[in-house]
C-alpha positions in Angstrom: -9.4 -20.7 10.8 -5.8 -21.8 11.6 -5.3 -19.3 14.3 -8.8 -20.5 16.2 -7.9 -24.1 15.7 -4.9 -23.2 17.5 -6.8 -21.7 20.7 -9.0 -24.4 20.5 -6.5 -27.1 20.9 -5.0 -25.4 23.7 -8.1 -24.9 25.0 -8.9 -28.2 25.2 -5.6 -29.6 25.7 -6.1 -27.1 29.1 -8.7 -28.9 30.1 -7.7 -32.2 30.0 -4.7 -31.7 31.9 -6.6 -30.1 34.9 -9.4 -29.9 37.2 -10.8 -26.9 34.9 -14.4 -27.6 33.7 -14.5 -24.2 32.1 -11.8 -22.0 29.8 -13.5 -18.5 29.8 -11.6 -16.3 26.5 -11.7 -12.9 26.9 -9.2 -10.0 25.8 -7.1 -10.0 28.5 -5.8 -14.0 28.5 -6.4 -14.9 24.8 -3.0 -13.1 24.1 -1.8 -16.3 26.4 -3.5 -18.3 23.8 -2.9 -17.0 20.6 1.1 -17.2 21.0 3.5 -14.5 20.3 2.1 -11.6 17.9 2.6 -12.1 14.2 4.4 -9.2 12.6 2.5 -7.0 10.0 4.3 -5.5 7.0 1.5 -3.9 5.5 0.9 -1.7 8.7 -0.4 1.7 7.0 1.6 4.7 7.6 1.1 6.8 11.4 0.4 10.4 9.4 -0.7 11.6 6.8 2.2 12.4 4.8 3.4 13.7 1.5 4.2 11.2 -1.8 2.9 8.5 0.1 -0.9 6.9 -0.8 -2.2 3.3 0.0 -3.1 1.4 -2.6 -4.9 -2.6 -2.2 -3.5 -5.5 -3.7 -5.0 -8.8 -4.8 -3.6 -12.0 -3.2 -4.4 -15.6 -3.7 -5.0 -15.4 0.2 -7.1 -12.2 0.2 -5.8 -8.5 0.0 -2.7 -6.4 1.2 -2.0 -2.8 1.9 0.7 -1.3 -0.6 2.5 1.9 -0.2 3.2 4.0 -2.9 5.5 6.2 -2.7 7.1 9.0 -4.7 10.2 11.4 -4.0 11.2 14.4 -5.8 14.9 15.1 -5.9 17.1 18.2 -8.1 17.5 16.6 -11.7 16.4 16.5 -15.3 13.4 14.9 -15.1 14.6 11.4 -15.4 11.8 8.7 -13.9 13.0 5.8 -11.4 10.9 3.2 -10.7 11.8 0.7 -8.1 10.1 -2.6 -6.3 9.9 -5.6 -7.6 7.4 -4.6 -10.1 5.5 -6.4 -12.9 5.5 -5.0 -16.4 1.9 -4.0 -15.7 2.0 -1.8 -12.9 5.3 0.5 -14.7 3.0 1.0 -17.3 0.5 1.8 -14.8 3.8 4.2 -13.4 4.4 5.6 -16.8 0.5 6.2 -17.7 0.1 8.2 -14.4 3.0 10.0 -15.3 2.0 11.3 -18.6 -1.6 12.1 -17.4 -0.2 14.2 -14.7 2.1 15.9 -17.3 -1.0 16.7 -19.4 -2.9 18.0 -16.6 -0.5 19.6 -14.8 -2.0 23.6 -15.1 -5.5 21.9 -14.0 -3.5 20.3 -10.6 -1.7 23.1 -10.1 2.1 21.8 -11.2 4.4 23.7 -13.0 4.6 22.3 -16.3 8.4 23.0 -16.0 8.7 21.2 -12.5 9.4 17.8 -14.9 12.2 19.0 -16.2 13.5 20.3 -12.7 12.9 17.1 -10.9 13.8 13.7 -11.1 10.7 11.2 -10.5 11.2 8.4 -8.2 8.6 6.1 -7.8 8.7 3.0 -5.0 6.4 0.3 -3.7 8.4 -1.3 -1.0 8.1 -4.6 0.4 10.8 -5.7 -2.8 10.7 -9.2 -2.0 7.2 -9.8 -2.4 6.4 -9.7 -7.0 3.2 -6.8 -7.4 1.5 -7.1 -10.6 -1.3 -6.1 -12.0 -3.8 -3.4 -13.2 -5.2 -1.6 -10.3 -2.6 0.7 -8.7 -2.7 3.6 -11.0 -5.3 6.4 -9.3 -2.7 5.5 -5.9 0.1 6.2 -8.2 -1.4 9.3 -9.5 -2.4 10.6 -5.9 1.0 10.1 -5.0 3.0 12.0 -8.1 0.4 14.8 -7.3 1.3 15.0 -3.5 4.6 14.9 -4.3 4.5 18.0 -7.1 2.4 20.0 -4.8 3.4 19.2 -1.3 -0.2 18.2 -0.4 -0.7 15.4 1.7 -2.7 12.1 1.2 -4.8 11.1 3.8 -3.1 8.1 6.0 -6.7 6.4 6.2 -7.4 5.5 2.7 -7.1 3.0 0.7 -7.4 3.0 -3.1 -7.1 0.5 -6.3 -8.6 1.2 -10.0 -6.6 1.7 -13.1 -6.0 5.2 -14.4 -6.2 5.7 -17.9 -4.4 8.5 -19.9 -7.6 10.4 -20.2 -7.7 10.2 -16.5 -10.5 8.0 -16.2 -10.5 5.9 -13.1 -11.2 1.7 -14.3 -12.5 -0.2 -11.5 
């Protein structure tokens, strides 16, 4: 609403302030109108790539796109978790975890892969607080890409709570 407002008034403003009876918008001048292009942070990735699932957020102004992202690195199995998270969503981190530890023969992982690896697991954007209970099946995709090097396709989007049975809450 804002941003039309904005168009509008230099629309009109336009048209008081010369012989123009008529402002025609199309997609080649509204650019002039609109002003200079707002930056997106919660651009989704380019690829599909490995560790890294979408997951949608709630937001007292509608929704945002949140990466999820997990890295494997040599270690002892230890479990980082990083973002400016909630208490909610790590135990939405530590649920996925042990699921995937419990089904780990059925998704293909080497049970002993957990004790070879260290577990990071990231939502970036740190400044911005993410709480709540609906990022666990993105977690879960992306601690299974990560153990078995599939990747998660770049053009979905998912939210639900995972429980440790592995059923998926909306």
């Amino acid at each position: 609403e804002r941003e039309i407002a904005k168009i509008s008034r230099k629309v009109v403003k336009q048209l008081e302030t010369s012989n123009k009876k008529i402002v025609n918008l199309n997609h080649k001048n509204i650019e002039k109108y609109s002003g200079i292009k707002k930056f997106r942070n919660n651009e989704i990735e380019k690829n599909n790539l490995v560790g890294i699932t979408n997951g949608l957020a709630w937001t007292e102004v509608g929704g945002e796109i949140l990466s999820i992202e997990v890295l494997l690195s040599m270690g002892k199995g230890k479990l980082t978790i990083t973002g400016k998270l909630g208490d909610v969503m790590k135990e939405s981190i530590q649920a996925a975890v042990s699921y995937v530890k419990s089904q780990s023969l059925n998704l293909g992982i080497n049970p002993q892969d957990f004790d070879k690896y260290d577990i990071h697991v990231h939502v970036p954007e740190g400044a911005t607080p993410k709480d709540g209970p609906s990022a666990g099946i993105a977690i879960f995709c992306s601690l299974v890409s990560s153990l078995t090097s599939n990747k998660v396709r770049k053009d979905v989007a998912m939210t639900g709570e995972i429980t440790l049975r592995g059923r998926v809450l909306p």
